[in-house]
Each structure stands twice: as C-alpha cells, then as structure tokens.
N, C-alpha and C positions, 0 to 999 in steps of 0.2 A: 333226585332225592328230596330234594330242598321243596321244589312244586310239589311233588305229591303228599309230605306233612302239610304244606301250608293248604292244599285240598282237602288234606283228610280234617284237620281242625275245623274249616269251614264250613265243609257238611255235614259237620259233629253239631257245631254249634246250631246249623240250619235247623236239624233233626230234631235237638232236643227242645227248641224254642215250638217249631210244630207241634210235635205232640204235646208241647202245654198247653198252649191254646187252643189247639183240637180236643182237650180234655174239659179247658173252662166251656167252653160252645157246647159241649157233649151234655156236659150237669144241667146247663141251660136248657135242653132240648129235653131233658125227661120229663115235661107234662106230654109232650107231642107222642112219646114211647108211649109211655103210659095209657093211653087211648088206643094204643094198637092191640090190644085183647094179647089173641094167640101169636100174633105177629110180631112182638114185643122183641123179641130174641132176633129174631128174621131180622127187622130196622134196627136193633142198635150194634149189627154187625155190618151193616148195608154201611151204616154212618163211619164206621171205621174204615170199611175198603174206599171210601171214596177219600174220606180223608187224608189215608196217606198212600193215595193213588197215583199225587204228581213224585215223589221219593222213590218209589216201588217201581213206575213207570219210567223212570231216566235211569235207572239199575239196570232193568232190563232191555234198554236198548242199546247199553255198553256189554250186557254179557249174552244173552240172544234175541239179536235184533230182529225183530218179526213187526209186522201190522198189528197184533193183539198189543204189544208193548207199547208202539205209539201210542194208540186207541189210551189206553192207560193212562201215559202220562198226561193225553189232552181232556181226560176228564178231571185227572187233579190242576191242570192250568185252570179250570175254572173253579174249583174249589177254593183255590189259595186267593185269588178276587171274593171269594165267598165267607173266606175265612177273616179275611181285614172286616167287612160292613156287617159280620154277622156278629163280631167281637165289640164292632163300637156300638152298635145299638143293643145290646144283652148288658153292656156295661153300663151305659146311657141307661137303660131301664132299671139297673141295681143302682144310678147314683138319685134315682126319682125316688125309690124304695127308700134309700136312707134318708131322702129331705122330708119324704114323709112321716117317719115317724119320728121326724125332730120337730115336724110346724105341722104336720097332719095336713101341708098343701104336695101335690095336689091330688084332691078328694076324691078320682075316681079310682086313687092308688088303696080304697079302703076295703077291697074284695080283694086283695093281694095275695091273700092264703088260699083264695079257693082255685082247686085244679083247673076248675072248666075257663075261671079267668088269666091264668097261667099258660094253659095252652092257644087261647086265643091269643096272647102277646106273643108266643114263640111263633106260630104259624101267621101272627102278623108281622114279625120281623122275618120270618126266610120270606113271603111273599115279596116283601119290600127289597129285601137282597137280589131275588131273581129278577125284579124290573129293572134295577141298577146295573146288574151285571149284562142282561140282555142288553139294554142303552148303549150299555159303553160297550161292550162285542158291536155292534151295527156301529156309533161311533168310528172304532179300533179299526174299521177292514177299509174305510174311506179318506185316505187323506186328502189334504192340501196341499196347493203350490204358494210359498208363501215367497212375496218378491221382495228386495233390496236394492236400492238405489245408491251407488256410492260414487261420489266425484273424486277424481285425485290428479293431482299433478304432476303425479309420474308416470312416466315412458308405459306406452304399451306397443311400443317399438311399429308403427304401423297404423297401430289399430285407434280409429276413435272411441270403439268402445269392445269390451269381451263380456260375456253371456259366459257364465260357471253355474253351472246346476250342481248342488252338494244334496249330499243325504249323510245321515250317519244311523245307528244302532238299527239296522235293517232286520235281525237276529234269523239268519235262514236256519232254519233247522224241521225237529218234526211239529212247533205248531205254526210261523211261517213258513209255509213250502212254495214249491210249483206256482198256486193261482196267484197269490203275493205276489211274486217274483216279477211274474207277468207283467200284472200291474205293476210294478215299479219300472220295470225297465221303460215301457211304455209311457208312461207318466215322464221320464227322464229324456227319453229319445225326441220325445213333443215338442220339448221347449226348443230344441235345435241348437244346443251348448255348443260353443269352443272347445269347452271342458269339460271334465266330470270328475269330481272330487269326491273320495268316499273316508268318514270322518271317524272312520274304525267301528267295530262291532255288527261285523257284516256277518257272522256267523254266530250262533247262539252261544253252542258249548262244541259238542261232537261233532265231526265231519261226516259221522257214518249217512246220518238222513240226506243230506248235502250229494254228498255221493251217489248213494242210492237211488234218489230221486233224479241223478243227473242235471241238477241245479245251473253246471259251468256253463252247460248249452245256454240255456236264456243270460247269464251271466254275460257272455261272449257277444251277444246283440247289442250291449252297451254302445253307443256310437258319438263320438267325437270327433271335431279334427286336429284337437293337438292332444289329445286322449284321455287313458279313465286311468285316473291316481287312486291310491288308498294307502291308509296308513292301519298299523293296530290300533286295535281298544283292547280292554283287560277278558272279553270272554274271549279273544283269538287265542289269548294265555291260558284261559281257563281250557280251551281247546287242545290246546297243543300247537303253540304259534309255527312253526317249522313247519309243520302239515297244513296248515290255512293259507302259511305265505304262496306256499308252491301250487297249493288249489288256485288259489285267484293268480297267481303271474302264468299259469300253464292255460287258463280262462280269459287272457289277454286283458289282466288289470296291473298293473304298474306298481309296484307295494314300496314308497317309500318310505326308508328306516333312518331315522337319524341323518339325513341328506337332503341335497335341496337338486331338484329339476330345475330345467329352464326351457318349458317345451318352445321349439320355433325360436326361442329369446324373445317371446312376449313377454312373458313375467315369472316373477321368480316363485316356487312351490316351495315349500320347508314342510315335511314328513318327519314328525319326532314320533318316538317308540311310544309306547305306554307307560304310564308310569308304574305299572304291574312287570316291567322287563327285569329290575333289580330284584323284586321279592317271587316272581316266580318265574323270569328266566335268568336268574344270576347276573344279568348287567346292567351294568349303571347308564343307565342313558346320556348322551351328549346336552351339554348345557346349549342354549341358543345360540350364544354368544361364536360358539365353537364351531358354529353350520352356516354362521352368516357372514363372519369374517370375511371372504372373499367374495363373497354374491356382488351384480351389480345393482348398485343403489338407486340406480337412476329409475329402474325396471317397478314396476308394482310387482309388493310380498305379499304374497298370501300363505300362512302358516297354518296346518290342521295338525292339532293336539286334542284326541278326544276327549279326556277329563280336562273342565276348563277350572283349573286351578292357577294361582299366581299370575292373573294377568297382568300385572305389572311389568313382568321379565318382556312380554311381546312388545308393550309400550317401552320399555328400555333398552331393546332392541333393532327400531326400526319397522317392527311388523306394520304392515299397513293393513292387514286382514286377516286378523285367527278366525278358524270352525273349527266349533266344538260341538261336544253330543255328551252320550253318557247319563245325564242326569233323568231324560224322559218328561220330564220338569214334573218327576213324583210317579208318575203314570197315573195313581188312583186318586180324585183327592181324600183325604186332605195330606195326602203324602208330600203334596208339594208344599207345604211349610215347612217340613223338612229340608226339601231342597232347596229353599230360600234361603235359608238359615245356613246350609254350607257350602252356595255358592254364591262369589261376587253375581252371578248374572246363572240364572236358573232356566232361563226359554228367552229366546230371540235376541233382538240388537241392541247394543250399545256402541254408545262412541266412549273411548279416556284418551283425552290430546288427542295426536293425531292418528291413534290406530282406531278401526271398526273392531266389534266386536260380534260373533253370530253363537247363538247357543242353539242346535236344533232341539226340539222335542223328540226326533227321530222318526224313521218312517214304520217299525217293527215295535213289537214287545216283548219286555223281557217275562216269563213266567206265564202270569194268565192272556191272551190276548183281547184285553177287555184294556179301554183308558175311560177315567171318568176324570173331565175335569181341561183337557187338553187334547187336542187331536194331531196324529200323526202327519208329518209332512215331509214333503223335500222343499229346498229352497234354491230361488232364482237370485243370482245379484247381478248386475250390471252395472258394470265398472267402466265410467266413461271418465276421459280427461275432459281437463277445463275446469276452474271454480265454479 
C-alpha cells in the first residue's frame, strides 16, 4: 500500500511537471504551426502525441503489453532528451528578448515580431536539438572500459592481485533490451574478471520487457570464477524488488541484501539494500556497522551501495572499496551540476583516508537513451597487494 501512494504521487508529480513544459515548448513552437497552412491542426496534434508518448507508452506496457506500446514509449524516450534542450534554448532565446529591450543588445533581436523571423529561431532550435540528441544516441549505445588501479595491504588470501569488473544502472527494459545486453555481457566476460559486481539498477522499472525478451538467457552468460554479485538500486523498488530478486538469482546472479559474501575467502563483499527499501519496501536497512562486525579484517572490503551518499560511514567503517552508480553523473549535461551539487563524488574515483571511492556513470539509461556530456561504462579495478 505504502509503494503504491508513494508511486502514485511520483507519477502525479512526473505528469504534471510534463505537461507544463510540453505546454511552454508548445507556445514556442506556434510560428513553426503557423506556416503549416492546412496542416496546422494535423502538427499541433502530432506535437501532443509525441509529447506525451513516453507516459502513454509505459501505461500501456503495464496494462497491454504489445510491440505498438514499446514503439511508444521509445519515441517519447527521445522526446524527454528533446524536451530538456528544447526548453533551455526557447528560454535562452526569451532571456535574449528581454536583454534586448532593456540595452537594445543584441541587435539582430530587432526583427523579433516578425513571424518569418520567429519561425526560423524555432526551426533553428529543433534542428540544433536533433543534432544533440543524435550525438548523444551514437554517444549512449558505445561505452567504455574505464580501469582502477588500487594498492592495499590487505590479504587477498592467495592472490597477488584480483581483477573485479563492476557495472551498475545497466536499466534492461524496453529501451535497453537484447542487443545492449549483448554487448554488456561481452564487454564484461573480455576482461576475464575473478568477479563481477553489479551496483544495482540492473532493471529499468517492469519485468515484463525483461521477461518477454528473455533477457536471463544472456544474463546467465555472465562468467566469473568466484561469481556475479548484485545488489538493488531504487528502480528494482520502483519494479517490484521480490520479482527482480528472484529474476536475477533464478539467472545465476547472487543478490546480496544487507550481508556480506566471502567468495573462496578472497575478500570480503558487503551488499546493502537501497536506500528506497524503508520508503517503498517498508524496511529499514542495516547500518554498516551491523554487517561488518564479524567479517575478517584482514581480507580486502569491497562495499556496493548504489546511491553514493554518506560516504563517511564506509570510511568509518573499514570499507576499503565502495561502488556506486545511480547518479548517471546527470546523463544530459548540464544535468550534471546538479549531480555535483548533491553528491560528495558525482562520476569516477576518489580516495578519503584509507578507503577508495568508485562512482560509475553507468552502462544504461534511464528515460531517453541519449547521454550528452559523459559516456557509459563498465569498470576494471585491480587490486593488488604491496604499497
């Protein structure tokens, strides 16, 4: 009961924040109508179905799941990329309009009332939107192996050094499906890992496309030799985490919850919940403190928490290596000032004292599959002993 308000408020809020913005873009766009003669009616209804084509499109693949519904929702995924750069430069060009008629700079803003010069600024901002959005789509389907070097002088019981391949926000669903998938796995199995660590938000929202598409088959090609971990992120929640867990552990992925592995007794894993477990699955997740208390010290920690918040508690625990995901570091920029701004560490490494720190960008996307600004990746670390 508790998840499903806190859903229905969120796609309340989604909803209504859309259709404003779809409405300010819309007013912007009537020199471009206007020029369609008899057509006029035909495009400014065309502009509404596309608009809210990604909302209408994830409806209908929760209440009948067909190929039309996909199709749907993966034209509004590129909409909602279309609708952030179509919004800052319509604003960008009304904040020109006001400087101008406060200093009358700058001067070629002084055809401003005429339609014909009106519609060439709107049909020069979607041009400029669809070069962007193209960019970062071919961007978006190519990632990187991005590598990490870490020395430590804890036990790796045997080993001089371990090879961990991590990924996190992979998002399978309908607009990563199949060929994604491929490549990931492939890209994963390359590097020839010990391990494989997956840093939550391995699934978009619904399980149904996942399903459907029979996703677990390539999933189950994962190859390790002390195996493939995962822990949640908040869209496993938004999914229905009990149905996510048992897909990836029935797919031969390891799901740890609030608990720590010890594959072989190389080294020690810590899998904490998401912090989405208490507000939309009722439990309060285990403090650190609570999961490490008996682990052995000697061993190298590796901790995956996928929102990287409060990284202090890992430093004040002993972690010798959190990954995290989540943030996308923005996906589009300049999103990513945003994510600066609300997290200690927004994309890739840091060191505080003596723990590492990893933020991935992630290898998927959430929404439109377009990143501008940052490209998706998995990452290599290698953990060798000795200073």
């Amino acid at each position: 009961m508790k998840r499903n308000i806190a859903m229905l408020i969120f796609f309340s809020i989604v909803l209504i924040v859309t259709i404003g913005v779809n409405y300010y873009i819309y007013r912007r766009t009537n020199p471009i109508f206007a020029f369609a003669g008899g057509y006029e009616l035909a495009l400014r209804l065309l502009f509404w179905a596309i608009a809210l084509s990604y909302p209408i499109g994830r409806f209908l693949e929760r209440v009948v799941p067909s190929g039309a519904a996909e199709l749907v929702a993966k034209v509004g995924s590129f909409w909602l990329a279309a609708m952030l750069y179509l919004t800052l430069m319509f604003l960008l060009f009304d904040l020109l309009k006001l400087m101008h008629s406060w200093t009358g700079f700058p001067s070629f803003l002084s055809a401003k009332d005429s339609i014909s010069f009106l519609r060439k600024i709107s049909v020069g901002i979607y041009a400029t939107t669809a070069i962007i959005i193209f960019a970062g789509y071919l961007n978006a389907i190519y990632p990187k192996v991005s590598s990490v070097t870490i020395k430590t002088d804890k036990s790796l019981n045997g080993n001089a050094m371990l090879k961990i391949a991590a990924a996190s926000d992979i998002h399978l669903g309908t607009i990563i499906s199949n060929g994604r998938l491929e490549r990931f796995v492939h890209m994963m199995n390359e590097q020839k890992p010990d391990i494989i660590l997956l840093a939550g938000d391995i699934f978009d929202e619904d399980l149904g496309p996942v399903i459907k598409n029979n996703m677990g088959d390539q999933l189950k090609q994962l190859s390790a030799p002390l195996g493939v971990y995962a822990i949640t992120g908040n869209h496993e929640y938004i999914g229905g985490v009990d149905a996510a867990i048992k897909y990836l552990e029935d797919h031969g992925i390891t799901v740890i919850r609030d608990s720590v592995v010890t594959p072989q007794g190389k080294l020690n894993v810590v899998g904490r919940d998401d912090r989405q477990a208490k507000m939309m699955g009722g439990n309060m997740r285990k403090p650190i403190e609570h999961m490490v208390v008996n682990i052995d010290n000697n061993l190298f920690t590796i901790m995956l928490d996928h929102q990287p918040y409060n990284l202090n508690e890992a430093v004040e625990n002993g972690i010798d290596l959190q990954i995290s995901g989540h943030t996308h570091h923005g996906q589009l920029f300049p999103l990513n000032l945003i994510t600066k701004a609300m997290f200690e560490v927004s994309r890739g490494y840091k060191q505080i004292e003596n723990s590492h720190f990893y933020v991935s960008t992630g290898f998927g996307t959430w929404g439109p599959p377009v990143r501008v600004g940052n490209k998706p990746e998995i990452v290599v670390f290698e953990v060798s002993t000795g200073k």
